[in-house]
PyMOL Python script that loads the backbone (N, CA, C, O; Angstrom):
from pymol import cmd

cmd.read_pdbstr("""\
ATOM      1  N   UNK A   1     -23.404   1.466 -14.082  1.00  0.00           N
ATOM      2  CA  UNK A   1     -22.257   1.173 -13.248  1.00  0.00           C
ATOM      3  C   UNK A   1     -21.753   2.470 -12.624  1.00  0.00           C
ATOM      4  O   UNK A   1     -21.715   3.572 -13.171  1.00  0.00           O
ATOM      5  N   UNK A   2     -21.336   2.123 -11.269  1.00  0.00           N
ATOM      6  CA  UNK A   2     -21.025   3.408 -10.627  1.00  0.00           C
ATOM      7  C   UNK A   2     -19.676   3.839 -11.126  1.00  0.00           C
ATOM      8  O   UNK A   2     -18.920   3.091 -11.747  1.00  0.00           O
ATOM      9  N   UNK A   3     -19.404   5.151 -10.804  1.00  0.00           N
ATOM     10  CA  UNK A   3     -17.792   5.575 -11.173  1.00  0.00           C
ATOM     11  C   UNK A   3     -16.896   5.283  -9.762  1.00  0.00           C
ATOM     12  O   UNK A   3     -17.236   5.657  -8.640  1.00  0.00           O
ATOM     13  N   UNK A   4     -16.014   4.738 -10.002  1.00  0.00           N
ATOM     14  CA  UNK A   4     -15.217   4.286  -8.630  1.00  0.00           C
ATOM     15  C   UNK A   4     -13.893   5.138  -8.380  1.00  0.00           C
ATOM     16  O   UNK A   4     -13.219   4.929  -7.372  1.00  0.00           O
ATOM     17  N   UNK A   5     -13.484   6.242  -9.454  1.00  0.00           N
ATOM     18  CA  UNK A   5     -12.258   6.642  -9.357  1.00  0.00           C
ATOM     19  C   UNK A   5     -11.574   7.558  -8.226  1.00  0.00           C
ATOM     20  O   UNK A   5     -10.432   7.925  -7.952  1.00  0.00           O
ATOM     21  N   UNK A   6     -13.324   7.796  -7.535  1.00  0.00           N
ATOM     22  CA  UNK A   6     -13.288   9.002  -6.345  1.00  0.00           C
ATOM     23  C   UNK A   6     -13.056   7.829  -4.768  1.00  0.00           C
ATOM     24  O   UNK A   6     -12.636   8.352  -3.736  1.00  0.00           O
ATOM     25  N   UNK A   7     -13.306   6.650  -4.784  1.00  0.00           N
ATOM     26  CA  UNK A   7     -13.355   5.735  -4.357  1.00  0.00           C
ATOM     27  C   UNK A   7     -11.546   5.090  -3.452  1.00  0.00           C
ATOM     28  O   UNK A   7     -11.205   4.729  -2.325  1.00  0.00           O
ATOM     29  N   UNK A   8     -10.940   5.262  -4.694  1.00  0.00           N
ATOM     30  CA  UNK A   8      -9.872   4.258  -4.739  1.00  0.00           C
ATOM     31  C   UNK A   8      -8.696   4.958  -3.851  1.00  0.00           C
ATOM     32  O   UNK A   8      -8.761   6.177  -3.693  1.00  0.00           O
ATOM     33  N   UNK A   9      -7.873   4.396  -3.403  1.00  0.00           N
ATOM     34  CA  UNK A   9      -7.128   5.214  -2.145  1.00  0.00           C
ATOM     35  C   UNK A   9      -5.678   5.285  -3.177  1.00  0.00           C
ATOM     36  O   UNK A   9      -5.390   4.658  -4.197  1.00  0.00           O
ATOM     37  N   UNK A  10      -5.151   6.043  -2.619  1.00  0.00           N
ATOM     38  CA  UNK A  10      -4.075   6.826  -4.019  1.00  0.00           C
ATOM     39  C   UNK A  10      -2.842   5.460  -3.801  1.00  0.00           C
ATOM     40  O   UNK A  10      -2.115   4.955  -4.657  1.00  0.00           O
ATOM     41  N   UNK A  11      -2.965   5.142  -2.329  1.00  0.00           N
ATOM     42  CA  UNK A  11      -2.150   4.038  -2.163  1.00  0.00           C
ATOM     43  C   UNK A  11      -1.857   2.894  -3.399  1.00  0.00           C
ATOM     44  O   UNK A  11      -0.945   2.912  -4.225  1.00  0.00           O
ATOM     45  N   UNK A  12      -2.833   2.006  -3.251  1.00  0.00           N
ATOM     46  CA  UNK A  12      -3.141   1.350  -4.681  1.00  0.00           C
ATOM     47  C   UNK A  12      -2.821   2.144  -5.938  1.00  0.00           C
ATOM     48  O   UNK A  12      -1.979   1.797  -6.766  1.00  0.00           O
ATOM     49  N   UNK A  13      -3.636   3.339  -6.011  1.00  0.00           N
ATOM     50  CA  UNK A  13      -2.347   3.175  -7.314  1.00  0.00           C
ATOM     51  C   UNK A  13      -0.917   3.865  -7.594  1.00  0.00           C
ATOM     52  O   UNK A  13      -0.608   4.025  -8.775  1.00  0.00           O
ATOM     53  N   UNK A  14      -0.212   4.197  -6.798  1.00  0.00           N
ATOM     54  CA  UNK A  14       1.107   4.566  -6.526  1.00  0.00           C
ATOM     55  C   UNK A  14       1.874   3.510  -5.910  1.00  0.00           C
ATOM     56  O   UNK A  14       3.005   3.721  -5.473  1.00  0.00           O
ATOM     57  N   UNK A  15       1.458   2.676  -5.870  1.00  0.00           N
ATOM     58  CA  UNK A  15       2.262   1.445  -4.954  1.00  0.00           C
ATOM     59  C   UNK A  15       3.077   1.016  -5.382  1.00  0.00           C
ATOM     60  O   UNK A  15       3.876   0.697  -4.501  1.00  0.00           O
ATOM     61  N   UNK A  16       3.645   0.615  -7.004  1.00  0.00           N
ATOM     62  CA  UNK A  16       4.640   0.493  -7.664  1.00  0.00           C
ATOM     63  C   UNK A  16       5.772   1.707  -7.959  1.00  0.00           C
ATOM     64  O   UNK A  16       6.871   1.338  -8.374  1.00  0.00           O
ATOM     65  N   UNK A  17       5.601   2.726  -7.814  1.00  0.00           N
ATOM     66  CA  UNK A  17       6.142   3.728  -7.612  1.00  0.00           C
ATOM     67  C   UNK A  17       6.969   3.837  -6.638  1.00  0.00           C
ATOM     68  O   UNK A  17       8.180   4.057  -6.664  1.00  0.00           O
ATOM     69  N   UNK A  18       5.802   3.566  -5.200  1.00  0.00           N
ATOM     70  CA  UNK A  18       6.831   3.537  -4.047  1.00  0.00           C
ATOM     71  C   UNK A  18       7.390   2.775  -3.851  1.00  0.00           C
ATOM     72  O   UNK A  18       8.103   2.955  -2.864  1.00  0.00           O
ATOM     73  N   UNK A  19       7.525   1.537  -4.477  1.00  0.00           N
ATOM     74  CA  UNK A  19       8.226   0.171  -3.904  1.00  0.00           C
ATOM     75  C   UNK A  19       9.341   0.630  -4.909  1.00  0.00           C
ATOM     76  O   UNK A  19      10.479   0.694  -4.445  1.00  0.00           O
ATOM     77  N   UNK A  20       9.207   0.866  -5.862  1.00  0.00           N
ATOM     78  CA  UNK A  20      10.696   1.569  -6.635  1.00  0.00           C
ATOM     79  C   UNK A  20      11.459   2.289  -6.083  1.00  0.00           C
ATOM     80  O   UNK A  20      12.647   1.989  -5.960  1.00  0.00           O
ATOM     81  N   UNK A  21      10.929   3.438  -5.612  1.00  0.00           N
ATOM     82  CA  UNK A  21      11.711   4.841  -4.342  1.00  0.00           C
ATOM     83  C   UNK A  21      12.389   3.747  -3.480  1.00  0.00           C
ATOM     84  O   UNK A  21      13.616   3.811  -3.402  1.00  0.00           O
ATOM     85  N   UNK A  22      11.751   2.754  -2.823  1.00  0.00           N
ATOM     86  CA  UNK A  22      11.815   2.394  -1.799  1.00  0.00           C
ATOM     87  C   UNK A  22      13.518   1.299  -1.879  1.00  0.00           C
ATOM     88  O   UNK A  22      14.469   1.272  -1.098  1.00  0.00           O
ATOM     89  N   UNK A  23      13.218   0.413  -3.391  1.00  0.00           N
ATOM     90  CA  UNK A  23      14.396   0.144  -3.539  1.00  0.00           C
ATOM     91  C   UNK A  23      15.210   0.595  -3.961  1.00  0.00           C
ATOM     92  O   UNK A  23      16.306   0.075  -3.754  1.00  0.00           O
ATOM     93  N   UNK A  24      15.095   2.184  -5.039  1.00  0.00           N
ATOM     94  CA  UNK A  24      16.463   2.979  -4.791  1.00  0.00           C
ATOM     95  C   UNK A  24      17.164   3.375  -4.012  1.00  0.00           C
ATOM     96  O   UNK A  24      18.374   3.574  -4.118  1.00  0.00           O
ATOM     97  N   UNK A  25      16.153   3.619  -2.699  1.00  0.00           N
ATOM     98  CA  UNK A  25      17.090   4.162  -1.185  1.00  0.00           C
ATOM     99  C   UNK A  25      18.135   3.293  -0.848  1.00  0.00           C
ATOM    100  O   UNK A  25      19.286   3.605  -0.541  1.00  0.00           O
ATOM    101  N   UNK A  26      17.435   1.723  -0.967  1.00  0.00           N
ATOM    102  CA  UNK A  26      18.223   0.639  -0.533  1.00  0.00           C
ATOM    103  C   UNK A  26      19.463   0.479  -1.661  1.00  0.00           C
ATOM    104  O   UNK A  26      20.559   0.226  -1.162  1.00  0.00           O
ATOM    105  N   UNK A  27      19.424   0.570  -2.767  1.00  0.00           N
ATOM    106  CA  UNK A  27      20.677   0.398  -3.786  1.00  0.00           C
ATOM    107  C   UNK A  27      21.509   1.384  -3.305  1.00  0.00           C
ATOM    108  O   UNK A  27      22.603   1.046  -2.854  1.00  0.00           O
ATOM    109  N   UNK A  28      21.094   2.878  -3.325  1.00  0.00           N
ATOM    110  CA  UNK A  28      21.896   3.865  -2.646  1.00  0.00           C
ATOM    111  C   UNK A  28      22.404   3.438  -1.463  1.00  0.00           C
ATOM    112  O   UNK A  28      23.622   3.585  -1.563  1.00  0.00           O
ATOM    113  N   UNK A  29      22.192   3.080  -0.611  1.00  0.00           N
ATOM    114  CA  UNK A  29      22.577   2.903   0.648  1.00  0.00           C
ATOM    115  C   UNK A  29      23.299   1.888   0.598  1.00  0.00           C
ATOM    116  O   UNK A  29      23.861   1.673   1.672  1.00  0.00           O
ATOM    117  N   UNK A  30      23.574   1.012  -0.372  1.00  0.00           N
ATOM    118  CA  UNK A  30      24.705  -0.021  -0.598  1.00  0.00           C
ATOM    119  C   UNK A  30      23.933  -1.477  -0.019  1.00  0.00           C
ATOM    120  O   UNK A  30      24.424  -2.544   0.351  1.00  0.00           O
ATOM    121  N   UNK A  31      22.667  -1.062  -0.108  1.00  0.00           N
ATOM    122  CA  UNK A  31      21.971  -2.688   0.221  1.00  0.00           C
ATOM    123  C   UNK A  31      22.882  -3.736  -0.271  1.00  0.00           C
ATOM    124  O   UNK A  31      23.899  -3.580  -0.946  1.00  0.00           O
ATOM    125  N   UNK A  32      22.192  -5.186   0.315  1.00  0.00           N
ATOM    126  CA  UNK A  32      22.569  -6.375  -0.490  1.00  0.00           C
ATOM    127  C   UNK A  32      22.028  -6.325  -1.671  1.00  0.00           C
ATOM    128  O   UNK A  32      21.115  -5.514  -1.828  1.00  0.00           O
ATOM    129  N   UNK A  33      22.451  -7.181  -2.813  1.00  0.00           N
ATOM    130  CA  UNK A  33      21.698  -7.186  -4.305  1.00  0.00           C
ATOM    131  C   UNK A  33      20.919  -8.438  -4.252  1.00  0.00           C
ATOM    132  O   UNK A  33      20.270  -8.676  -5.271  1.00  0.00           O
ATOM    133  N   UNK A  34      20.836  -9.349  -3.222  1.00  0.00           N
ATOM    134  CA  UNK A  34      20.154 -10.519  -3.377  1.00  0.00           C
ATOM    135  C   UNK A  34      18.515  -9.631  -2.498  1.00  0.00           C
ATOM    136  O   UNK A  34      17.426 -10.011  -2.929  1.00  0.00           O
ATOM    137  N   UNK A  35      18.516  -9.017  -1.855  1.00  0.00           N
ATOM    138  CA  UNK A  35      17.261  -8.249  -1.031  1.00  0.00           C
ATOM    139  C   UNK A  35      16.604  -7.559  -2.315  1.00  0.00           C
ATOM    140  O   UNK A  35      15.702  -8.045  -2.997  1.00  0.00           O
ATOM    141  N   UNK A  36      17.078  -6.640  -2.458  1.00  0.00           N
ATOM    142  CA  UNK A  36      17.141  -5.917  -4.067  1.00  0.00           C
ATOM    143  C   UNK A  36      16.027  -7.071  -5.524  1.00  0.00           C
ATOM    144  O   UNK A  36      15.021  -6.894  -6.211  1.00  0.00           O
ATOM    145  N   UNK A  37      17.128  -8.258  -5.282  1.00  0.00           N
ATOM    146  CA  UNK A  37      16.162  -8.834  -6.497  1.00  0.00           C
ATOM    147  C   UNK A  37      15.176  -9.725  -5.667  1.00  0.00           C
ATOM    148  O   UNK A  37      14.157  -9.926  -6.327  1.00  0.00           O
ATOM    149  N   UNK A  38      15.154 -10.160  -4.774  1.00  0.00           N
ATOM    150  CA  UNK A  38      13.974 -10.643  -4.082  1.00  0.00           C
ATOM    151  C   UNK A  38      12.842  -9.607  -4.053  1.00  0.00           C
ATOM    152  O   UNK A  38      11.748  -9.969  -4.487  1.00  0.00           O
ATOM    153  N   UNK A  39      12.987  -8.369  -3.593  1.00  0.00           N
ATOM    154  CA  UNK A  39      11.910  -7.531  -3.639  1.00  0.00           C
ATOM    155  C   UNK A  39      11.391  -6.960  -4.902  1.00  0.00           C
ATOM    156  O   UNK A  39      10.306  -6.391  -5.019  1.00  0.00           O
ATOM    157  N   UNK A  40      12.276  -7.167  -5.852  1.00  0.00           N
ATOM    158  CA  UNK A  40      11.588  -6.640  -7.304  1.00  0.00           C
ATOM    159  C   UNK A  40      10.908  -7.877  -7.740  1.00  0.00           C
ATOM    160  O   UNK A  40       9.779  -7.751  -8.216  1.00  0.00           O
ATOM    161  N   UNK A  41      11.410  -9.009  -7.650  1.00  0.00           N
ATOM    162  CA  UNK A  41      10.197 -10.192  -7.775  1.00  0.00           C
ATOM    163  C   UNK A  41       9.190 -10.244  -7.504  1.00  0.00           C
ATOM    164  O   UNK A  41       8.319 -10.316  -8.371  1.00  0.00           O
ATOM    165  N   UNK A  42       8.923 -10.230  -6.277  1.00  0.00           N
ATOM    166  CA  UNK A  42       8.079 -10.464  -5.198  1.00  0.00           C
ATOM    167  C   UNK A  42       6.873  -9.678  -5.731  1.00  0.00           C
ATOM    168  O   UNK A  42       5.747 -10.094  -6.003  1.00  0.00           O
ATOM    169  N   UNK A  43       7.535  -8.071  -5.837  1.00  0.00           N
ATOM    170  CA  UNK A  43       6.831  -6.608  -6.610  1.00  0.00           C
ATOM    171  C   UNK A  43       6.104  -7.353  -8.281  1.00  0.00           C
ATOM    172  O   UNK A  43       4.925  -7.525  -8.588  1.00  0.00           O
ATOM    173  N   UNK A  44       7.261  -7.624  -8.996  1.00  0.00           N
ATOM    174  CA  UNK A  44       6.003  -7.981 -10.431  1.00  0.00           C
ATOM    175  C   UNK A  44       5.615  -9.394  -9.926  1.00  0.00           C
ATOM    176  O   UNK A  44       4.409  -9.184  -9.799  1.00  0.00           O
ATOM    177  N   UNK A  45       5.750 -10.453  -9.617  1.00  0.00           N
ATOM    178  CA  UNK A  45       4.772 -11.566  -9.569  1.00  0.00           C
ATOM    179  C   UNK A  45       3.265 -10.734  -8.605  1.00  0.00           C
ATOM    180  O   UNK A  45       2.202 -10.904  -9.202  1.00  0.00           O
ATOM    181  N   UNK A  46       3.167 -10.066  -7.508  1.00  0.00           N
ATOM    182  CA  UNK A  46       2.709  -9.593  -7.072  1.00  0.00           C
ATOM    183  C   UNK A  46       1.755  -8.213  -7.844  1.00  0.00           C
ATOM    184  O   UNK A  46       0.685  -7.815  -7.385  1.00  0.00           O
ATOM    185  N   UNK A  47       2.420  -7.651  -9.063  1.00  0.00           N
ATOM    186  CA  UNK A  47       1.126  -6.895 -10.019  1.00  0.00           C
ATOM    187  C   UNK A  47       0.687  -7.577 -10.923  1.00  0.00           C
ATOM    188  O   UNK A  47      -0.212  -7.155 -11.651  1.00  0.00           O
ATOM    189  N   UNK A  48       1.392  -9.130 -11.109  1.00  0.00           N
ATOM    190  CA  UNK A  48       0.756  -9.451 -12.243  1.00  0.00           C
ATOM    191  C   UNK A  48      -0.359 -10.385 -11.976  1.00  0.00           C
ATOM    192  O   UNK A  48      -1.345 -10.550 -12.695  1.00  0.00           O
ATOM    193  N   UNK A  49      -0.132 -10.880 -11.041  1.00  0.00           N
ATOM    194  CA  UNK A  49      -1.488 -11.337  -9.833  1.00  0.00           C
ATOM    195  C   UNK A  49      -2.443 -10.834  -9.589  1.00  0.00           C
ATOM    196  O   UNK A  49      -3.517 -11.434  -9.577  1.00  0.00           O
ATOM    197  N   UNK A  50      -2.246  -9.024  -9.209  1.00  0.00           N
ATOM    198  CA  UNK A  50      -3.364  -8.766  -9.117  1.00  0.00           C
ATOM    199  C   UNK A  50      -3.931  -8.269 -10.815  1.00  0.00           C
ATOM    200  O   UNK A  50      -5.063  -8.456 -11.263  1.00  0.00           O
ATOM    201  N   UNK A  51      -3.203  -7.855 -11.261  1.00  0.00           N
ATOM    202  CA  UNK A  51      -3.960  -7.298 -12.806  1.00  0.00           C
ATOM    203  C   UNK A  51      -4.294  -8.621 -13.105  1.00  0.00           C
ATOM    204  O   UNK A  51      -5.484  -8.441 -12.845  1.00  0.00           O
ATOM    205  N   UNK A  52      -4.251  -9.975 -13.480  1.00  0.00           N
ATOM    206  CA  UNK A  52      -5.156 -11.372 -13.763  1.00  0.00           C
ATOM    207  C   UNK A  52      -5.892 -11.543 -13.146  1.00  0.00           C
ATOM    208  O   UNK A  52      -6.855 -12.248 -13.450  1.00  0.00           O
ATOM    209  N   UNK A  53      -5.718 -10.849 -11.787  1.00  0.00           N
ATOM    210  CA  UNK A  53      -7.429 -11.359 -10.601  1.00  0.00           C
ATOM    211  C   UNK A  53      -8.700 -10.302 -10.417  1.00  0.00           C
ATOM    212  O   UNK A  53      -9.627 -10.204  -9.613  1.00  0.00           O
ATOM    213  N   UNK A  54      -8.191  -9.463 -11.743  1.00  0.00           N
ATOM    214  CA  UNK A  54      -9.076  -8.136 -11.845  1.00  0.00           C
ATOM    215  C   UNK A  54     -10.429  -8.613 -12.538  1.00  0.00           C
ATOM    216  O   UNK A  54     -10.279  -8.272 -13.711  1.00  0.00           O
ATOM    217  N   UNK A  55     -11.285  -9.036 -12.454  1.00  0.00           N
ATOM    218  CA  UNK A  55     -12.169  -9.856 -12.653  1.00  0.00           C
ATOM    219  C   UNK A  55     -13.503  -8.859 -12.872  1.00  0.00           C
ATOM    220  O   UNK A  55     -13.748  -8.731 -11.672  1.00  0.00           O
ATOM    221  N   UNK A  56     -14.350  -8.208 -13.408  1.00  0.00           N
ATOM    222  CA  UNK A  56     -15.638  -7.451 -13.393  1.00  0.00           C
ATOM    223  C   UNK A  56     -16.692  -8.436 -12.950  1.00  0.00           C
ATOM    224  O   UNK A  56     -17.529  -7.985 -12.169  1.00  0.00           O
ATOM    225  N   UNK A  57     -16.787  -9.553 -13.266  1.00  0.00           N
ATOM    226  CA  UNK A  57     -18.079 -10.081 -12.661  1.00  0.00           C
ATOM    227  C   UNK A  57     -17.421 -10.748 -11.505  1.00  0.00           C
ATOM    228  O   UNK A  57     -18.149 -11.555 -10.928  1.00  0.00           O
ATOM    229  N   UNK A  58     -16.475 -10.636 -11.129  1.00  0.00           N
ATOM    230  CA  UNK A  58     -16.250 -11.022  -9.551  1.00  0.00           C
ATOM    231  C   UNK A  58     -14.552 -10.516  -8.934  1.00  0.00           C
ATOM    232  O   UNK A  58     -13.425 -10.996  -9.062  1.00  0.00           O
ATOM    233  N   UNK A  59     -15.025  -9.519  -8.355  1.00  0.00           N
ATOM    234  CA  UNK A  59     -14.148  -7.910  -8.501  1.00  0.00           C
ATOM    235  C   UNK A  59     -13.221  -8.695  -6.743  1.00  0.00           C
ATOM    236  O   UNK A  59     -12.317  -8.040  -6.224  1.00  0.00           O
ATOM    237  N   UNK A  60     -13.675 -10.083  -6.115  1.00  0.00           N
ATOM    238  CA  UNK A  60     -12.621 -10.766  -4.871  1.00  0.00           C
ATOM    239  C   UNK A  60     -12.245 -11.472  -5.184  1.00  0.00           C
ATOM    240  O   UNK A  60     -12.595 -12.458  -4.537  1.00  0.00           O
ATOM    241  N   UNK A  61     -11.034 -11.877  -6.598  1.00  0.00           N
ATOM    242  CA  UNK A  61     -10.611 -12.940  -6.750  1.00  0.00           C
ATOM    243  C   UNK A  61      -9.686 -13.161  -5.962  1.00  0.00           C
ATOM    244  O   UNK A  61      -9.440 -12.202  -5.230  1.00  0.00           O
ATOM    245  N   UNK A  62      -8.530 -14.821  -5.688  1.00  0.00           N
ATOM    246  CA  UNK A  62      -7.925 -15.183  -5.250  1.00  0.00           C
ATOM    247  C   UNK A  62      -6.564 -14.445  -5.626  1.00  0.00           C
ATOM    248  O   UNK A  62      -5.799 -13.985  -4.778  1.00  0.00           O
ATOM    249  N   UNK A  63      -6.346 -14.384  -7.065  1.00  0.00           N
ATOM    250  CA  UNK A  63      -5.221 -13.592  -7.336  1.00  0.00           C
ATOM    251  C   UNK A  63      -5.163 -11.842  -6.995  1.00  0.00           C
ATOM    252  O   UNK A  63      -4.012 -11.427  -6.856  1.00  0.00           O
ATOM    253  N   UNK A  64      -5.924 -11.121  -6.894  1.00  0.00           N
ATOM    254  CA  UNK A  64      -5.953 -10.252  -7.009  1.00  0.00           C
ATOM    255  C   UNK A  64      -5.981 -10.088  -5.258  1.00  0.00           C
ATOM    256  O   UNK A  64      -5.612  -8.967  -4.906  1.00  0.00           O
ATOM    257  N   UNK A  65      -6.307 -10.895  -4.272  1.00  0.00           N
ATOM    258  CA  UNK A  65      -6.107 -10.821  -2.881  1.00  0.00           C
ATOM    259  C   UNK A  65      -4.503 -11.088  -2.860  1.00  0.00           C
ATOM    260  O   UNK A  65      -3.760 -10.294  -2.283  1.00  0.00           O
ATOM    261  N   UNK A  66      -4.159 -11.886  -3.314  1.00  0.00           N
ATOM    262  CA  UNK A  66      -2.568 -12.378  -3.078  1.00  0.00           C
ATOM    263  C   UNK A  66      -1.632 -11.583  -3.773  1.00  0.00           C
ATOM    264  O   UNK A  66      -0.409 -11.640  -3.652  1.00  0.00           O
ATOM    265  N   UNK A  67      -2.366 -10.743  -4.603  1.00  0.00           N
ATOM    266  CA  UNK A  67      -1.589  -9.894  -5.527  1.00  0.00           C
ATOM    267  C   UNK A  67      -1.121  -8.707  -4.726  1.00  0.00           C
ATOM    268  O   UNK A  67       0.002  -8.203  -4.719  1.00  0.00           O
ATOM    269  N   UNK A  68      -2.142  -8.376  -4.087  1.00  0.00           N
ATOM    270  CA  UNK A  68      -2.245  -7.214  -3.651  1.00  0.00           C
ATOM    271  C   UNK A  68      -1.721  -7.507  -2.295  1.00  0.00           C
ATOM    272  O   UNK A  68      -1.722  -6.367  -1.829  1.00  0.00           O
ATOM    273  N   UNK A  69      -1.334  -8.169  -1.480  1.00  0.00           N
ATOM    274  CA  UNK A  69      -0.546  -8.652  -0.087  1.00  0.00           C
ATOM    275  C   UNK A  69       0.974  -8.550  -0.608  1.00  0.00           C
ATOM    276  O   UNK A  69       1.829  -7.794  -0.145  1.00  0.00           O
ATOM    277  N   UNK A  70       1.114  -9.335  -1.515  1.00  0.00           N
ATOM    278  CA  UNK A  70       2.381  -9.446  -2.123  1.00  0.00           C
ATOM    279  C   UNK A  70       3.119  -8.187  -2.204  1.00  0.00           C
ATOM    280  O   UNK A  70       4.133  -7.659  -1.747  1.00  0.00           O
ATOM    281  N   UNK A  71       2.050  -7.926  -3.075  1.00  0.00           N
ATOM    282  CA  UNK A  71       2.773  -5.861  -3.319  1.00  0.00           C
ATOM    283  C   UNK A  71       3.455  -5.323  -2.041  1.00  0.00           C
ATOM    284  O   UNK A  71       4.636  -5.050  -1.825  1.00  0.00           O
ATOM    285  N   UNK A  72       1.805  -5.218  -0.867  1.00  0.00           N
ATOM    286  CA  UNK A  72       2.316  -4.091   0.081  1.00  0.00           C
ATOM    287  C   UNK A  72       3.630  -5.387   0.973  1.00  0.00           C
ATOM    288  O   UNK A  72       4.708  -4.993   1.417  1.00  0.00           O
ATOM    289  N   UNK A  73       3.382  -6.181   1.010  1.00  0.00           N
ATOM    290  CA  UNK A  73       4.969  -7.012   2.016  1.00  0.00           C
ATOM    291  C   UNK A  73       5.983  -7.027   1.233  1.00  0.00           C
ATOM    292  O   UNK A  73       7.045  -7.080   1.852  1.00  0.00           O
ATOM    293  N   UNK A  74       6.136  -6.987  -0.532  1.00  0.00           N
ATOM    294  CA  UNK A  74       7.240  -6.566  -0.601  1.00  0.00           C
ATOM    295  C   UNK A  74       7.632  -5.122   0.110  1.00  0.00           C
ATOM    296  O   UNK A  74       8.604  -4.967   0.849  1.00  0.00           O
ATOM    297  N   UNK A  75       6.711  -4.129  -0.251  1.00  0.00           N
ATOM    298  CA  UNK A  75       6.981  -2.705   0.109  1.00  0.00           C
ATOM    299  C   UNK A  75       7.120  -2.654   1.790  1.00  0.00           C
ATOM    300  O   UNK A  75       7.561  -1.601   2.251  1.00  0.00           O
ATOM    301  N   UNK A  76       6.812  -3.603   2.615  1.00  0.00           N
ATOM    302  CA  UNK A  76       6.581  -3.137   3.996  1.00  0.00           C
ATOM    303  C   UNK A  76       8.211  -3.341   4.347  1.00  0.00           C
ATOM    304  O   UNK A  76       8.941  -2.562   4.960  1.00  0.00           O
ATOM    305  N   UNK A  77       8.590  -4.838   3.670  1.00  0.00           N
ATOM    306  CA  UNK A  77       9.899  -5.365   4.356  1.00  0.00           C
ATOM    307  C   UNK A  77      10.808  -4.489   3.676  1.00  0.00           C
ATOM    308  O   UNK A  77      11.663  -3.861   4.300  1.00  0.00           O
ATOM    309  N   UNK A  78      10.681  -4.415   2.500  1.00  0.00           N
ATOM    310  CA  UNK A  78      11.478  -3.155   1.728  1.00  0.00           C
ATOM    311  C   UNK A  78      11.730  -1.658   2.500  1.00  0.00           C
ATOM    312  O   UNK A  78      12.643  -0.887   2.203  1.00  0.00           O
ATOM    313  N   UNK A  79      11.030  -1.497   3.228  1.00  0.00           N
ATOM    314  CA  UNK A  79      10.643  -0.098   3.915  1.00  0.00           C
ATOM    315  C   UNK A  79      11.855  -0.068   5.202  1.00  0.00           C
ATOM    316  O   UNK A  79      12.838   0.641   5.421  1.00  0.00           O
ATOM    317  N   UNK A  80      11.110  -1.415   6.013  1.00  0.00           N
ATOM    318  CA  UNK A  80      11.990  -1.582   7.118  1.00  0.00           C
ATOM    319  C   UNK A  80      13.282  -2.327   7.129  1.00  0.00           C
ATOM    320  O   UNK A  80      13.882  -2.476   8.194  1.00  0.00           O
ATOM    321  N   UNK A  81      13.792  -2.850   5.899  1.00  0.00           N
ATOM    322  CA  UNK A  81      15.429  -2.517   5.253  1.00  0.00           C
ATOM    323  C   UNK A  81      15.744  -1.635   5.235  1.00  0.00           C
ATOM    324  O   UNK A  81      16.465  -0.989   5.995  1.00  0.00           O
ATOM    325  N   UNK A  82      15.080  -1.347   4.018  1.00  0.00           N
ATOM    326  CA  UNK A  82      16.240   0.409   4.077  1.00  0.00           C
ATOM    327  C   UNK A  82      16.005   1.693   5.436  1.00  0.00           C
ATOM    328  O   UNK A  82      16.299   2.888   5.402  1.00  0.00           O
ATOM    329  N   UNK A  83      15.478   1.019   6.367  1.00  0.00           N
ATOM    330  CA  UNK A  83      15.272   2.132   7.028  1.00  0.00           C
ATOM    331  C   UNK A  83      16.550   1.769   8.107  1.00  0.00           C
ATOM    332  O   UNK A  83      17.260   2.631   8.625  1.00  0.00           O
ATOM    333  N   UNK A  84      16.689   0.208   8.340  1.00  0.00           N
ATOM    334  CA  UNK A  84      17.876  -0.415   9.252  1.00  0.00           C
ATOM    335  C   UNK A  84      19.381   0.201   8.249  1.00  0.00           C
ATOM    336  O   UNK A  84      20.472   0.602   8.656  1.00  0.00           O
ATOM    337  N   UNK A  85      18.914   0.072   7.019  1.00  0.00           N
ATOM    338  CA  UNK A  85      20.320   0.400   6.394  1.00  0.00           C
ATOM    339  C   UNK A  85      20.966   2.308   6.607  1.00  0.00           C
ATOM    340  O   UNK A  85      22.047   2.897   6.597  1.00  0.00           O
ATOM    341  N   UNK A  86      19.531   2.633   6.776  1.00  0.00           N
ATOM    342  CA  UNK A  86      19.584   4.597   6.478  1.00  0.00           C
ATOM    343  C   UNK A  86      20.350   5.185   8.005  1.00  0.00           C
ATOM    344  O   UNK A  86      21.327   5.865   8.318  1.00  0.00           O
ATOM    345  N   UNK A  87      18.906   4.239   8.881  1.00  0.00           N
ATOM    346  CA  UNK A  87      19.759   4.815   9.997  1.00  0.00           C
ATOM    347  C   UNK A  87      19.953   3.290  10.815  1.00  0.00           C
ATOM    348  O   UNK A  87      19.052   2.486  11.056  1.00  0.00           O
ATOM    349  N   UNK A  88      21.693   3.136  11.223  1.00  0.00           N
ATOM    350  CA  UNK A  88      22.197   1.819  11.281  1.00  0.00           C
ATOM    351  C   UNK A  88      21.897   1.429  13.070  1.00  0.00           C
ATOM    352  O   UNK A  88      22.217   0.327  13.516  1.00  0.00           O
ATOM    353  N   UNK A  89      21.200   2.594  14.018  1.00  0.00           N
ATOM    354  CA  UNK A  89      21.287   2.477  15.377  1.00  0.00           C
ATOM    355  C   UNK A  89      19.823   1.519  15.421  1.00  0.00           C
ATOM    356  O   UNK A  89      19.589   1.069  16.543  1.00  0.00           O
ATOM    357  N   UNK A  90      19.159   1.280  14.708  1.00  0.00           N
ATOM    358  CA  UNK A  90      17.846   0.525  15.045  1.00  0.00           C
ATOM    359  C   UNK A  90      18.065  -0.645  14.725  1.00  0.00           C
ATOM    360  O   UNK A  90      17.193  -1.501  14.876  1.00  0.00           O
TER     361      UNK A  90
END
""", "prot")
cmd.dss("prot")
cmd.show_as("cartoon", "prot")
cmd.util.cbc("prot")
cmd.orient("prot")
């Protein structure tokens, strides 16, 4: 089996990290708390999807596609909140 660790884009695995940063900016910034717990949902149903769809004899499961969408659209809409909240002219 090949080694894949040189492979993997740092994205994936820092992605929970940044979706954290991402909703501290927004708590700091006095976000709503209903955005807040929608996006931390969204975030673990979304890793725990993909860690169950992590599959070795079949590495494209269904969960692990939806897992991994989930993640980055919590983090995308998360992003472009707090960025309307940071700076309020956009």
């Amino acid at each position: 089996m090949e080694q894949t660790s040189a492979y993997i884009p740092i994205t994936t695995t820092y992605a929970s990290i940044l979706a954290l940063i991402i909703m501290m900016v927004i708590e700091n910034a006095s976000g709503m708390s209903i955005a807040l717990h929608i996006m931390g949902i969204a975030l673990i149903i979304g890793r725990i999807l993909h860690t169950t769809g992590m599959n070795p004899s079949n590495p494209m499961t269904l969960g692990r596609g939806i897992g991994a969408v989930l993640t980055y659209a919590a983090m995308a809409v998360g992003a472009l909140y707090a960025l309307k909240l940071v700076l309020p002219g956009i």
